[in-house]
C-alpha positions in Angstrom: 116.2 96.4 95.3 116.0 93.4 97.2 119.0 93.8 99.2 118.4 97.3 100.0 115.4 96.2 101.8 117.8 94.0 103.9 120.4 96.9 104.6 117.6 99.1 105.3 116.4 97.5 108.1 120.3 97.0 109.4 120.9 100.6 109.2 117.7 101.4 110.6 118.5 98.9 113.7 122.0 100.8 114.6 120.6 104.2 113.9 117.8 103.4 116.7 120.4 101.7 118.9 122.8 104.8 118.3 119.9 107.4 119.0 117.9 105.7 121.5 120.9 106.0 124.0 119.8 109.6 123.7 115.9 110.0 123.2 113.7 106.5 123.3 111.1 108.1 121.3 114.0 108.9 118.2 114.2 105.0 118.3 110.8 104.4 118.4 110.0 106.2 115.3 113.0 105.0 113.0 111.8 101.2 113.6 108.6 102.2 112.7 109.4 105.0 110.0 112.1 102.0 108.6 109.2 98.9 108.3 106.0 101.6 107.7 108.4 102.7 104.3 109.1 99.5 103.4 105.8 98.0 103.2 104.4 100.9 101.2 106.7 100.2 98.7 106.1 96.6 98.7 102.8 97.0 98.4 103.1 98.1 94.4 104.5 94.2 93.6 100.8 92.7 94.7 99.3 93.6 91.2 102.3 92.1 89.4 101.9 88.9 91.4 98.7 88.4 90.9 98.5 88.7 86.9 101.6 86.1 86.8 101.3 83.2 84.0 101.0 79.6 85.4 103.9 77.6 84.1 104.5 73.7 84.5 108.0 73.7 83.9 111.2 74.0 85.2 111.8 77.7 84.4 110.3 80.2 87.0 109.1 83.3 86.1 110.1 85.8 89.5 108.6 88.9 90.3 111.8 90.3 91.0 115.3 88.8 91.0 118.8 89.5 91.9 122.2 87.5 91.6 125.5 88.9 92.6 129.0 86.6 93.2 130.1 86.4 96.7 132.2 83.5 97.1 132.9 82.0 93.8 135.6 79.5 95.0 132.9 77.4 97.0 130.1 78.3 94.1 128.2 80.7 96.9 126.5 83.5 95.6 123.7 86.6 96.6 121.1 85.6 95.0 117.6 87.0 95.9 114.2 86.4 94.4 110.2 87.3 95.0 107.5 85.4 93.8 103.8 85.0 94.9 104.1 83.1 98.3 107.8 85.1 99.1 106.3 88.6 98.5 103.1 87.7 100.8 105.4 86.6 103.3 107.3 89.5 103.3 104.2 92.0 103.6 103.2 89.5 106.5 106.4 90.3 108.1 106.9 94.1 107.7 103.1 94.5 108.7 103.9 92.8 112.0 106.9 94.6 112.5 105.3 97.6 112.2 102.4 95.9 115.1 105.6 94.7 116.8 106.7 98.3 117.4 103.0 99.5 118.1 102.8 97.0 120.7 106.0 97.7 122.5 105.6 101.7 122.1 104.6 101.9 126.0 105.9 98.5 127.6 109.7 98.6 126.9 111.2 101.4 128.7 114.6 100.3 129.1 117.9 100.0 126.8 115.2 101.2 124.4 117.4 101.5 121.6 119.0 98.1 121.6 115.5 96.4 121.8 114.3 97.8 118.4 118.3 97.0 116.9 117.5 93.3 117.7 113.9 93.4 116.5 114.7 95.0 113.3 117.7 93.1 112.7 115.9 89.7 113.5 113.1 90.9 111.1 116.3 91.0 108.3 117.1 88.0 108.8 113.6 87.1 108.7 113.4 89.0 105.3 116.5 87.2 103.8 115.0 83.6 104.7 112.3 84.8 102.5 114.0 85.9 99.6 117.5 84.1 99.7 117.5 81.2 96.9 121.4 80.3 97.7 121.7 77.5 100.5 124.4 79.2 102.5 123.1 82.9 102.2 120.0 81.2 103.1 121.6 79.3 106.4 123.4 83.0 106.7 120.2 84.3 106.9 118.2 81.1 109.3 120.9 82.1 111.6 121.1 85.8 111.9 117.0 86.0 112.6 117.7 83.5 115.8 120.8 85.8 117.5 118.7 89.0 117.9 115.1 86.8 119.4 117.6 85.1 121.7 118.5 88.9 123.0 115.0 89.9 122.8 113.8 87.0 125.1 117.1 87.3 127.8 116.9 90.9 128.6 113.6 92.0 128.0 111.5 88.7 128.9 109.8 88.0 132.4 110.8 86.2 135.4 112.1 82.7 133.7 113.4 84.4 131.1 116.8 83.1 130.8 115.9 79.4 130.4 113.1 80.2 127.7 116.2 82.1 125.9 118.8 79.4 126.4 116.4 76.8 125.5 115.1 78.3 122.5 118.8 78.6 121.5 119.8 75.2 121.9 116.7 73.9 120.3 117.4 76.1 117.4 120.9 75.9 117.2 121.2 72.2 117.2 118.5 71.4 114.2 120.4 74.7 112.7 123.9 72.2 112.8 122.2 69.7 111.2 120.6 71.3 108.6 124.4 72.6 107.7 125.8 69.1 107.4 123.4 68.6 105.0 123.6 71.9 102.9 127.3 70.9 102.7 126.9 67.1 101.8 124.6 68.5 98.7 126.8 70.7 97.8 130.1 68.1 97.5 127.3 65.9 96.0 127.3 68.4 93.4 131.3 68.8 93.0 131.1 65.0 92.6 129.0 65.0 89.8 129.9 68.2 87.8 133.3 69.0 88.9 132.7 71.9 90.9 130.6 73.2 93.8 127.4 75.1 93.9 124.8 76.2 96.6 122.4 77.4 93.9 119.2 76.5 94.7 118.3 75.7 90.9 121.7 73.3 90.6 120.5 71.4 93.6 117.0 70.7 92.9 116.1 67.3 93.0 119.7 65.9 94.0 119.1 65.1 97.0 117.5 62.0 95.9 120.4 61.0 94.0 122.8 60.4 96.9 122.7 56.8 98.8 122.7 58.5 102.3 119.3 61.0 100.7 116.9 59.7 103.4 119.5 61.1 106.0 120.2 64.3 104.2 116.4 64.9 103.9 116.0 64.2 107.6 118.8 67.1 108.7 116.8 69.6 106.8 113.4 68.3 108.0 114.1 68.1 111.6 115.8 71.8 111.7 112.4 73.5 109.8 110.0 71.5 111.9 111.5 72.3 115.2 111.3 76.3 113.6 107.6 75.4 112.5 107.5 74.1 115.1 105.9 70.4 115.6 105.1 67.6 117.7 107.7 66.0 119.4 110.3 69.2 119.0 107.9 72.0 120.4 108.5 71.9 123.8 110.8 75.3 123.6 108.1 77.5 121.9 105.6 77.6 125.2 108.4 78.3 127.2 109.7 81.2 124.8 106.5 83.0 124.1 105.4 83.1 127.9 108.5 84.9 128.5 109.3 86.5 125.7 108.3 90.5 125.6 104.7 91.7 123.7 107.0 92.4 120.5 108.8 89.2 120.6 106.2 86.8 121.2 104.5 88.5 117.9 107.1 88.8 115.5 108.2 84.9 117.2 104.6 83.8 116.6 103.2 85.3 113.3 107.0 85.3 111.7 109.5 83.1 113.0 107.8 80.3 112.6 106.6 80.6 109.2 110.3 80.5 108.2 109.8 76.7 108.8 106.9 76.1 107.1 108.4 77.9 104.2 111.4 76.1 104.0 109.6 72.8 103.6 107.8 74.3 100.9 110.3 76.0 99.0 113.4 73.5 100.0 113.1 70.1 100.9 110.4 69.4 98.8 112.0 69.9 95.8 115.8 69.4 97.0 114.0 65.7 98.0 110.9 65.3 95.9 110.8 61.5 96.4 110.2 62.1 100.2 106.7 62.9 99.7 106.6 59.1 99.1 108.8 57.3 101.6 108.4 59.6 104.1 105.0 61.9 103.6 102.5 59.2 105.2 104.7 59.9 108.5 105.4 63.6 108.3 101.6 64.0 108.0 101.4 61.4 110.9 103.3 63.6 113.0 101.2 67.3 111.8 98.2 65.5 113.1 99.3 64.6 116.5 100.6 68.4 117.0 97.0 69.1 116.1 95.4 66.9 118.6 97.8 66.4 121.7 98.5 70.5 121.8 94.9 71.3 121.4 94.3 69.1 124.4 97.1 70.2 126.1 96.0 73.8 126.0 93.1 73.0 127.6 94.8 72.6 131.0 96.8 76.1 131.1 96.3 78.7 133.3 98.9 81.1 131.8 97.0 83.3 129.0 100.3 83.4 127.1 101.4 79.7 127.7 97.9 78.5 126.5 98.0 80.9 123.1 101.6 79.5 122.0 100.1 75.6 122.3 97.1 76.7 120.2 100.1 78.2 118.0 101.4 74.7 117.7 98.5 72.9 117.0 97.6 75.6 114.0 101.2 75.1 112.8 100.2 71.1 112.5 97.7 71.7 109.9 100.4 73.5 107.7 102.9 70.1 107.8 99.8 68.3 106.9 98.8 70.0 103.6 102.4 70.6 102.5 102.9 66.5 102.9 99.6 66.2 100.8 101.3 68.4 98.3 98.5 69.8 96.0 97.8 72.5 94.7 94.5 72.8 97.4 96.5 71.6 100.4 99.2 74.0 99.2 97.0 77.2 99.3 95.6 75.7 102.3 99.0 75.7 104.1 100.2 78.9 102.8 96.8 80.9 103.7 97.1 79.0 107.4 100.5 80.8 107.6 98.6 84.2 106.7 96.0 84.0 108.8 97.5 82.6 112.1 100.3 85.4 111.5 97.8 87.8 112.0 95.8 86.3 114.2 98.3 84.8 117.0 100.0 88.1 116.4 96.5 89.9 117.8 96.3 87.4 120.6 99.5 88.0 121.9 99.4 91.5 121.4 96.4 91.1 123.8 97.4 89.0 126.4 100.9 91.2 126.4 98.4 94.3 127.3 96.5 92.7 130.0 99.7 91.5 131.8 101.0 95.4 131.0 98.1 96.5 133.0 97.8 94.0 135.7 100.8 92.7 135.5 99.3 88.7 135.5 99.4 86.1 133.0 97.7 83.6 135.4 93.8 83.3 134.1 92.5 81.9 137.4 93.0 85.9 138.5 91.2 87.1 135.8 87.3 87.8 135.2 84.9 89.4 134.7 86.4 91.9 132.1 84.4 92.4 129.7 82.2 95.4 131.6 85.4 97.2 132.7 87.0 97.1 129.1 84.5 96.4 126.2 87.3 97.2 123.4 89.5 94.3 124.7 86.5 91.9 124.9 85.2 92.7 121.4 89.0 92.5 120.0 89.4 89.1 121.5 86.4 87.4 121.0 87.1 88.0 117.4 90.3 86.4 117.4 89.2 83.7 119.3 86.6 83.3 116.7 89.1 83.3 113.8 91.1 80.8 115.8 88.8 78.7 116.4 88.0 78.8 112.3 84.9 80.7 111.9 83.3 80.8 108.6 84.0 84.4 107.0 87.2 84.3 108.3 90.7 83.6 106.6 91.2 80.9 109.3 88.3 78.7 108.2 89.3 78.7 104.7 93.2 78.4 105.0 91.5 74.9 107.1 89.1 73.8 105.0 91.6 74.3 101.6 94.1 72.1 103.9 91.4 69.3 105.1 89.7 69.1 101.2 93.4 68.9 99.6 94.6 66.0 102.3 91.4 64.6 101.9 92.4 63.3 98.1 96.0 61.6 99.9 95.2 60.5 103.1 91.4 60.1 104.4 92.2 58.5 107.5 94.7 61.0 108.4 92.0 64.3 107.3 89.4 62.7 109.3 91.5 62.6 112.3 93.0 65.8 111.7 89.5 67.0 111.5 88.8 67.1 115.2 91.0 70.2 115.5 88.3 71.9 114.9 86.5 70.8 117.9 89.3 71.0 120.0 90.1 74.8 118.5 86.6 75.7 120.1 87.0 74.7 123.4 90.1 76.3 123.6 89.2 80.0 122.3 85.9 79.9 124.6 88.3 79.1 127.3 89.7 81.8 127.2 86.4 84.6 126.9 85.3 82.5 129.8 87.9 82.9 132.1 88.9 86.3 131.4 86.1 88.1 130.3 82.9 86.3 132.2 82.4 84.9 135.4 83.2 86.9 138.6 84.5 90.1 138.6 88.2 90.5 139.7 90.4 93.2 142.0 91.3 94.0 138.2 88.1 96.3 137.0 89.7 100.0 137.0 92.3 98.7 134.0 92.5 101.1 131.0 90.7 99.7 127.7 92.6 99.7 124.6 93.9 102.8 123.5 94.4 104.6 119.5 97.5 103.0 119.0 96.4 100.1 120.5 92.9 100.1 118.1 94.9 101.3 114.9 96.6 98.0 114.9 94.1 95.7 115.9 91.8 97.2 113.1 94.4 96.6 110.6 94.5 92.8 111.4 91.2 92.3 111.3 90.4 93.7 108.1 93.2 91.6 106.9 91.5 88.3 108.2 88.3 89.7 107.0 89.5 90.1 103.5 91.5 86.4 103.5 87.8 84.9 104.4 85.4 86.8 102.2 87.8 87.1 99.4 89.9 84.5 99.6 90.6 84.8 95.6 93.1 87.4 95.4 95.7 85.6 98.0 94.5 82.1 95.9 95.7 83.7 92.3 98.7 85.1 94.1 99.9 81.5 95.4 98.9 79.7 92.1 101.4 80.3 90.1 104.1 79.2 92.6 102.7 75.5 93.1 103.0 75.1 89.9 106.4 76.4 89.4 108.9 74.5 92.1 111.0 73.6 89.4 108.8 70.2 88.4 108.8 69.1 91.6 105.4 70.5 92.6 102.6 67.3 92.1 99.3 68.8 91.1 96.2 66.4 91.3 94.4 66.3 88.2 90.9 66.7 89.6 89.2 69.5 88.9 89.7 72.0 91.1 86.1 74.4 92.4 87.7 77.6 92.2 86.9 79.1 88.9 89.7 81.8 88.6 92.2 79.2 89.4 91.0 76.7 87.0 90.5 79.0 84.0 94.3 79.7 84.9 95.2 75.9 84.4 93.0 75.7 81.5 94.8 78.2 79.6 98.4 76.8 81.1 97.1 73.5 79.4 
């Protein structure tokens, strides 16, 4: 099952790259036919997730789970897995390819084909990062979403598109190699000690703390996920990539790509390093702070729409390194629901500032003004984004935040306190740009076209699913708690009580 989803996607890619030599639209509709079908069917596993038992111990119960040899010389095998956080990850990334394709429907109208074979096959690779439990078919997978984006940016990308693509390469590409060394130095680790080598996630839990050179290990899988996620200092190639990237780039690079970081702290160097949360956790939570801060302020002097959304991007990724350092079971839901909910919602923002520039063809907000009169949908639309990114209560933004803030809170005051001003700094940010673009005076811009049905359909969907994350956070909360508490013992849950009553009747019983 799991693989299939993988080779549907791959098939799908060189079907719409075969046929859209001959008719666009016959592309069109197999990328969004391929990810439409897919979700639907994913769609059955939400009830399964959410009635999974809490464990505490080593043994994890998955949702579904797959395990075929592939190189049994070097102990490297296909092995594939769902559980609570993988599966809401991978509804998070079909639904956005599905927005991807919606929002590039009109605006890419060249080598149509090949465009949606490199987005579906970078969604893939997306889709393997999520599932793969084997190091190397997971470092198979890391690399094989970056090839397509780096073709996504280079042909179909604006005027500096080129750089962006080369430097989002090398960024990438370089934390990648590091990453690599390590993945092999674990794996000899584990030839040292049992006589023969493995890439098995559940071999190599907790043994990267047993080696002398751990620290360094640790660091080669930390620096490559952080410059994905990505954060301060290593973020200087997203701004460039997402102002040039095309509509359905900068949304499946935004709401997608970067959660592959995020997740692989949670789900790898964690519990490959568990004792990092001690030597090094004060300072990785140091460093998710000042991305929160110095991008925040940062965005405040852009004039490019785009340029400004991908450092608010950054500075929303900084809360997620900061509850996964705190590592419990609060700050853990926080982080995960912050991955949810900025997916969607820097997904809508781009989406938005792709279809202004579409129609006149201008990123620069010191052209714009004066909107809102001439296109009502797109104001509504964005205020209401800008409102979920700037964490309004009701809204699956505010409570990812406040799960994040409450659970660092019981680690590291000084650190939450700090982190706290975010907030402010998120609201002067989203009223920059409703300001600029939507009050003041008018523009030479008035006759634009408002959003159309496509254009609606999608934007509807996102903000019913930010909706439902902030007035029922719950199901998304029982979905996630089982996982914490199942990272092979290396999860730490704080032993206060915790003020959500489903979640603490489900650790009652688990006690």
């Amino acid at each position: 099952m799991l693989s299939a989803l993988i080779l549907i996607l791959l098939i799908a890619g060189g079907l719409a790259w075969y046929f859209g030599n001959r008719n666009a639209d016959i592309a069109r509709w197999i990328a969004l036919g391929s990810l439409g079908g897919m979700l639907m069917f994913m769609i059955p596993l939400m009830p399964q997730a959410l009635n999974a038992p809490i464990h505490h111990g080593v043994e994890i119960s998955w949702l579904v789970y797959q395990q075929n040899s592939w190189i049994p010389r070097f102990g490297i095998n296909l092995i594939l897995a769902l559980d609570g956080l993988s599966l809401l990850l991978v509804l998070l990334t079909l639904l956005l390819g599905v927005i991807a394709v919606a929002a590039s429907w009109h605006e890419i109208t060249e080598r149509v084909g090949f465009f949606y074979f490199n987005l579906l096959w970078s969604l893939a690779g997306v889709l393997g990062v999520f599932m793969a439990l084997d190091l190397f078919l997971f470092f198979f997978f890391w690399e094989m979403m970056l090839i397509p984006m780096y073709f996504l940016i280079g042909i179909w990308g604006h005027e500096n598109r080129h750089y962006a693509a080369i430097k989002f390469f090398i960024f990438t590409q370089v934390s990648s190699l590091l990453m690599l060394i390590s993945m092999l130095a674990l794996a000899y680790l584990h030839y040292l000690n049992n006589g023969h080598y493995s890439f098995s996630y559940f071999d190599l839990v907790g043994t990267g703390d047993q080696s002398p050179y751990g620290f360094w290990l640790m660091l080669g899988f930390f620096i490559a996920f952080v410059v994905k996620l990505p954060a301060f200092p290593f973020h200087t190639w997203l701004p460039d990539a997402h102002t040039q990237a095309p509509t359905g780039g900068s949304i499946i690079l935004a709401g997608v790509l970067l959660k592959t970081g995020a997740y692989g702290l949670i789900r790898f160097l964690i519990p490959l390093f568990p004792d990092s949360l001690n030597y090094f956790g004060p300072y990785a939570m140091a460093i998710g702070v000042t991305g929160v801060l110095y991008t925040a302020v940062v965005a405040f002097a852009q004039t490019d729409l785009k340029r400004l959304i991908a450092y608010t991007s950054i500075s929303h990724m900084g809360f997620v390194l900061l509850g996964v350092y705190a590592w419990n079971i609060l700050s853990l839901q926080g982080a995960a629901m912050q991955m949810l909910t900025h997916g969607l919602s820097a997904a809508a923002l781009f989406m938005i500032a792709g279809a202004i520039q579409h129609r006149i063809h201008t990123r620069n907000l010191e052209e714009m003004g004066g909107f809102w009169a001439s296109v009502p949908k797109i104001g509504c639309i964005t205020l209401f984004f800008a409102m979920a990114s700037l964490g309004m209560p009701g809204l699956g933004n505010f409570v990812a935040e406040f799960l994040v803030l409450v659970g660092s809170f019981q680690v590291n005051v000084p650190m939450t306190l700090i982190a706290t001003l975010g907030l402010v700094t998120a609201a002067v940010y989203s009223l920059i740009i409703i300001q600029k673009a939507f009050h003041g005076p008018q523009t030479d811009h008035q006759q634009m076209p408002d959003f159309d049905q496509r254009e609606m359909g999608a934007m509807t969907v996102m903000i019913i699913g930010l909706l439902w994350m902030g007035l029922y956070p719950q199901t998304f909360l029982d979905t996630l708690a089982p996982v914490f508490a199942q990272l092979d013992g290396a999860v730490i849950i704080v032993e206060n009580q915790v003020n959500l009553p489903t979640l603490v009747s489900h650790l009652e019983a688990a006690q």
